[in-house]
N, C-alpha and C positions, 0 to 999 in steps of 0.2 A: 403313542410314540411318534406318529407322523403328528401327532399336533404339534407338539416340542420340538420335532424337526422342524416343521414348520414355523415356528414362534424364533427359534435362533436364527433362521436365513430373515427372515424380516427385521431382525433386532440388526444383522451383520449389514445388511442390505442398507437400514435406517441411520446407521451411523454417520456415515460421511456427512450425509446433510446437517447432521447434528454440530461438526468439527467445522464447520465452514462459516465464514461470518453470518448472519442474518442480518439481513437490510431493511428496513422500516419503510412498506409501503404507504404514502399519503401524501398529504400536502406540505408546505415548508410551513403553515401555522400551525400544523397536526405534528410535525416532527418535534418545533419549538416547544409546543404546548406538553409533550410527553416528557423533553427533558427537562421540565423545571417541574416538573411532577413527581419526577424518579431522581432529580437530581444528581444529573449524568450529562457530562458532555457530548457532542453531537460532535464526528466524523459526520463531513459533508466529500463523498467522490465525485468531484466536476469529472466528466467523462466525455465522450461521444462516438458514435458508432466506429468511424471509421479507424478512431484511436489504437494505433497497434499497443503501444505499451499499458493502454487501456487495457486490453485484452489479456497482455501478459500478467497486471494482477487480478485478473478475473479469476484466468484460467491456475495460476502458483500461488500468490502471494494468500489471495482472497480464498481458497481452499486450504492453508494450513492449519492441520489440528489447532496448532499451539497460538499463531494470529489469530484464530476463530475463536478460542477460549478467552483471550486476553481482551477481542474486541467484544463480544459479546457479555461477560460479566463486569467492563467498566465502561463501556461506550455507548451509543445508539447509533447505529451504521445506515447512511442515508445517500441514495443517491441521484445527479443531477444533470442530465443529459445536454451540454450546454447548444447543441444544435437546434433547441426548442422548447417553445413556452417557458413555465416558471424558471427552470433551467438558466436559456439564454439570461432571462434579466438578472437572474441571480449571480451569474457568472461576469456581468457587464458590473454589477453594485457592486462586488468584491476583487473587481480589479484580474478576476482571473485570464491571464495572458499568456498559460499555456496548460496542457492538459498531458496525463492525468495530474491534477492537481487536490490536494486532502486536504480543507480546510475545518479546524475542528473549532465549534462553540461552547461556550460556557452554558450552564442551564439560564444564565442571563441575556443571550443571546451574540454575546461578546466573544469577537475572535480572538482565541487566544495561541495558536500556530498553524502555522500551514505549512506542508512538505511539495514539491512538483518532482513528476518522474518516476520512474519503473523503481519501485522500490522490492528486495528480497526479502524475503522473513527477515532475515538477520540483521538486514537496516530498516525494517518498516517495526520494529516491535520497540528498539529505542527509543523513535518516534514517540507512540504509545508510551512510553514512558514518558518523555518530556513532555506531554502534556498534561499524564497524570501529576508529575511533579510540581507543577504551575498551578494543577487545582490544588496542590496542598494534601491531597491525598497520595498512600501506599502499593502499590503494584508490587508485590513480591516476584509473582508469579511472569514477571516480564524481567525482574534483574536476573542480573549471574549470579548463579548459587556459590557460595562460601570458596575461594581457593578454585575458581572456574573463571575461566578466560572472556574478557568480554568479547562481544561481538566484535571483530573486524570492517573499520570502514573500509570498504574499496576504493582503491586511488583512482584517478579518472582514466589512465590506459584500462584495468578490470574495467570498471563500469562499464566503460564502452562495450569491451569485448565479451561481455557478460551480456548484453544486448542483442549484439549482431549475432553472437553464438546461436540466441532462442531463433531467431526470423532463418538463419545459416541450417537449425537444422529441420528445420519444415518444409524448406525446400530446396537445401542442397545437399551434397555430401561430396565425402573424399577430397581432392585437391582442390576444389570450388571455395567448400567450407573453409580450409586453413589457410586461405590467401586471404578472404574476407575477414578472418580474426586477426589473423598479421596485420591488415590495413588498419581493422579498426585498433589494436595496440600502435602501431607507429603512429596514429594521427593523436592519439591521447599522449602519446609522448613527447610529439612536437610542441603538443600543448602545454604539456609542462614545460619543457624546456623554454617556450618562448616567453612566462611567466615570470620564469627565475629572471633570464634576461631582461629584461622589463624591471624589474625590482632594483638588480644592482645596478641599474643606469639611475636611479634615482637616490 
Protein backbone atom coordinates (compact mmCIF):
# COMPACT_ATOMS: atom_id res chain seq x y z
CA UNK A 1 0.00 0.00 0.00
CA UNK A 2 2.83 2.56 0.81
CA UNK A 3 4.39 1.53 -2.49
CA UNK A 4 1.22 2.76 -4.39
CA UNK A 5 1.13 5.60 -2.13
CA UNK A 6 4.32 6.17 -3.05
CA UNK A 7 4.21 5.68 -6.92
CA UNK A 8 0.98 8.35 -7.15
CA UNK A 9 2.88 11.27 -5.10
CA UNK A 10 5.69 10.81 -7.67
CA UNK A 11 3.33 10.42 -10.62
CA UNK A 12 1.47 13.80 -9.08
CA UNK A 13 4.76 15.38 -8.30
CA UNK A 14 6.11 14.35 -12.14
CA UNK A 15 3.40 15.99 -13.78
CA UNK A 16 4.14 19.62 -14.11
CA UNK A 17 7.31 19.00 -15.70
CA UNK A 18 5.62 16.98 -17.98
CA UNK A 19 2.87 19.93 -19.01
CA UNK A 20 5.58 22.60 -19.31
CA UNK A 21 7.36 23.05 -22.68
CA UNK A 22 10.69 20.98 -23.01
CA UNK A 23 13.60 22.98 -24.61
CA UNK A 24 16.21 21.15 -26.66
CA UNK A 25 19.60 21.19 -25.07
CA UNK A 26 22.61 21.65 -27.86
CA UNK A 27 23.99 23.50 -30.34
CA UNK A 28 22.27 25.56 -33.12
CA UNK A 29 23.64 22.69 -35.80
CA UNK A 30 22.28 19.84 -33.24
CA UNK A 31 18.85 21.73 -32.91
CA UNK A 32 18.77 22.14 -37.01
CA UNK A 33 19.94 18.89 -37.68
CA UNK A 34 17.01 17.21 -35.16
CA UNK A 35 14.42 19.26 -37.12
CA UNK A 36 14.80 18.25 -40.51
CA UNK A 37 15.01 14.77 -38.91
CA UNK A 38 11.63 14.90 -37.14
CA UNK A 39 10.41 17.30 -39.56
CA UNK A 40 9.25 20.00 -37.20
CA UNK A 41 9.70 23.51 -36.87
CA UNK A 42 12.08 25.03 -34.48
CA UNK A 43 10.74 27.85 -31.94
CA UNK A 44 13.90 29.70 -31.43
CA UNK A 45 13.55 31.96 -27.51
CA UNK A 46 16.17 34.91 -28.14
CA UNK A 47 16.17 35.72 -24.43
CA UNK A 48 18.59 37.08 -21.76
CA UNK A 49 19.05 37.28 -18.18
CA UNK A 50 18.14 40.29 -17.14
CA UNK A 51 14.97 40.27 -19.50
CA UNK A 52 11.85 40.76 -17.14
CA UNK A 53 9.28 39.72 -19.85
CA UNK A 54 11.70 36.98 -20.41
CA UNK A 55 10.96 35.78 -17.15
CA UNK A 56 7.29 36.38 -17.37
CA UNK A 57 7.16 33.57 -20.10
CA UNK A 58 9.39 31.56 -18.22
CA UNK A 59 7.65 31.61 -15.25
CA UNK A 60 3.32 31.65 -17.01
CA UNK A 61 3.40 31.28 -20.58
CA UNK A 62 6.14 28.53 -20.72
CA UNK A 63 4.49 26.50 -17.77
CA UNK A 64 0.99 26.15 -19.38
CA UNK A 65 -0.35 22.73 -19.54
CA UNK A 66 -2.05 23.56 -22.76
CA UNK A 67 1.19 25.75 -24.43
CA UNK A 68 3.38 22.82 -23.36
CA UNK A 69 1.25 20.26 -25.06
CA UNK A 70 0.79 22.16 -28.24
CA UNK A 71 4.68 23.09 -28.18
CA UNK A 72 5.88 20.01 -27.41
CA UNK A 73 3.92 17.69 -29.93
CA UNK A 74 4.36 20.13 -33.05
CA UNK A 75 7.60 22.14 -32.21
CA UNK A 76 11.08 21.71 -31.03
CA UNK A 77 11.52 24.49 -28.41
CA UNK A 78 15.15 26.10 -28.35
CA UNK A 79 16.73 28.62 -26.59
CA UNK A 80 19.12 31.50 -27.15
CA UNK A 81 20.77 33.62 -24.63
CA UNK A 82 21.54 36.77 -26.73
CA UNK A 83 24.03 38.22 -24.15
CA UNK A 84 26.60 35.45 -25.23
CA UNK A 85 28.26 33.17 -27.62
CA UNK A 86 26.18 31.38 -30.19
CA UNK A 87 23.38 33.35 -28.80
CA UNK A 88 24.85 36.92 -29.40
CA UNK A 89 25.69 36.01 -33.24
CA UNK A 90 22.63 34.41 -33.79
CA UNK A 91 20.59 37.30 -32.55
CA UNK A 92 22.94 39.81 -34.50
CA UNK A 93 22.25 37.31 -38.26
CA UNK A 94 18.45 37.48 -37.55
CA UNK A 95 18.17 40.95 -36.98
CA UNK A 96 16.83 40.52 -33.44
CA UNK A 97 16.31 44.03 -32.05
CA UNK A 98 14.46 43.28 -29.02
CA UNK A 99 13.81 40.64 -26.69
CA UNK A 100 11.89 38.29 -25.74
CA UNK A 101 11.75 37.66 -29.16
CA UNK A 102 10.27 33.77 -30.94
CA UNK A 103 11.76 33.21 -34.04
CA UNK A 104 10.30 29.91 -35.49
CA UNK A 105 12.23 27.78 -38.58
CA UNK A 106 11.29 25.52 -40.94
CA UNK A 107 12.93 21.94 -40.91
CA UNK A 108 14.74 23.92 -43.97
CA UNK A 109 16.14 26.22 -41.81
CA UNK A 110 13.94 29.08 -43.13
CA UNK A 111 12.37 31.61 -41.10
CA UNK A 112 9.02 31.50 -41.37
CA UNK A 113 7.44 34.03 -38.32
CA UNK A 114 8.52 35.61 -35.56
CA UNK A 115 6.51 37.16 -32.56
CA UNK A 116 8.54 39.90 -29.98
CA UNK A 117 7.08 40.41 -26.42
CA UNK A 118 5.41 38.95 -23.33
CA UNK A 119 3.03 36.87 -24.88
CA UNK A 120 -0.16 35.03 -22.54
CA UNK A 121 -1.36 31.61 -23.46
CA UNK A 122 -4.23 33.08 -25.23
CA UNK A 123 -2.04 35.07 -27.56
CA UNK A 124 1.05 32.98 -27.58
CA UNK A 125 -0.98 29.68 -28.92
CA UNK A 126 -2.47 31.50 -32.09
CA UNK A 127 0.99 32.27 -32.70
CA UNK A 128 1.58 28.40 -32.84
CA UNK A 129 -1.04 28.27 -34.88
CA UNK A 130 0.16 30.50 -37.51
CA UNK A 131 3.02 28.95 -37.86
CA UNK A 132 1.62 25.58 -38.15
CA UNK A 133 -0.71 27.12 -40.66
CA UNK A 134 2.32 28.12 -43.02
CA UNK A 135 3.89 24.69 -42.58
CA UNK A 136 0.62 23.49 -44.26
CA UNK A 137 -0.02 21.42 -41.51
CA UNK A 138 -3.18 20.75 -38.85
CA UNK A 139 -3.14 21.97 -35.04
CA UNK A 140 -6.55 21.05 -33.85
CA UNK A 141 -5.69 21.04 -30.57
CA UNK A 142 -4.53 24.93 -30.72
CA UNK A 143 -8.01 26.08 -32.70
CA UNK A 144 -11.37 26.89 -30.89
CA UNK A 145 -13.35 24.00 -30.65
CA UNK A 146 -16.89 24.10 -32.59
CA UNK A 147 -19.26 27.19 -31.31
CA UNK A 148 -16.28 28.55 -28.91
CA UNK A 149 -15.02 31.90 -28.77
CA UNK A 150 -11.73 32.76 -30.21
CA UNK A 151 -9.11 33.90 -28.26
CA UNK A 152 -9.25 37.69 -27.59
CA UNK A 153 -6.55 39.96 -28.77
CA UNK A 154 -5.59 42.60 -26.09
CA UNK A 155 -5.71 46.12 -27.13
CA UNK A 156 -2.59 47.94 -26.37
CA UNK A 157 -4.09 49.91 -22.96
CA UNK A 158 -4.68 45.72 -21.63
CA UNK A 159 -1.35 44.80 -22.93
CA UNK A 160 0.26 47.20 -21.10
CA UNK A 161 -1.68 46.93 -17.91
CA UNK A 162 -1.40 43.29 -18.22
CA UNK A 163 2.31 43.86 -17.96
CA UNK A 164 2.81 46.32 -15.18
CA UNK A 165 0.02 44.28 -13.24
CA UNK A 166 2.66 41.00 -13.09
CA UNK A 167 6.14 43.40 -11.93
CA UNK A 168 2.82 45.63 -9.71
CA UNK A 169 2.29 42.74 -7.92
CA UNK A 170 5.64 41.23 -6.79
CA UNK A 171 6.45 44.16 -5.37
CA UNK A 172 3.66 46.29 -4.53
CA UNK A 173 0.20 46.41 -3.31
CA UNK A 174 -2.87 48.24 -2.45
CA UNK A 175 -3.03 52.02 -3.82
CA UNK A 176 0.75 51.73 -5.11
CA UNK A 177 -0.55 48.96 -7.50
CA UNK A 178 -3.75 50.76 -8.90
CA UNK A 179 -2.12 53.92 -9.74
CA UNK A 180 0.58 51.99 -11.64
CA UNK A 181 -2.20 50.19 -13.77
CA UNK A 182 -4.20 53.52 -14.06
CA UNK A 183 -0.92 54.99 -15.58
CA UNK A 184 -0.08 52.04 -17.58
CA UNK A 185 -3.94 52.11 -19.22
CA UNK A 186 -3.97 56.10 -19.71
CA UNK A 187 -0.53 55.85 -21.50
CA UNK A 188 -1.92 53.06 -23.89
CA UNK A 189 -4.85 55.16 -24.41
CA UNK A 190 -3.03 58.13 -25.29
CA UNK A 191 -1.49 55.85 -27.55
CA UNK A 192 -4.28 55.12 -29.25
CA UNK A 193 -5.84 58.19 -29.48
CA UNK A 194 -2.80 59.82 -30.96
CA UNK A 195 -2.83 57.12 -33.74
CA UNK A 196 -6.46 57.81 -34.72
CA UNK A 197 -5.26 61.43 -34.80
CA UNK A 198 -2.38 60.84 -37.04
CA UNK A 199 -4.60 58.69 -39.49
CA UNK A 200 -7.32 61.36 -40.15
CA UNK A 201 -4.81 64.10 -40.62
CA UNK A 202 -3.94 62.20 -43.64
Amino acid sequence: MKRIAACFLFILMASPLFAQITFFEGSWSEVMAKAKQENKPVMVDFWAPWCGPCRMMNNNTFKDSQVGEVMNGNFIAYKMNTDEGEGRQKGQQYNVNGIPCFVFFGPDGKEIHRAVGYHTKDQFIPVLNTVMQKMGKSMGNARPASGEAKPKTSTYPELKAQQMQFFAETTLGGEAMTAMLNDAYNLGRSHNEFELDALKKK
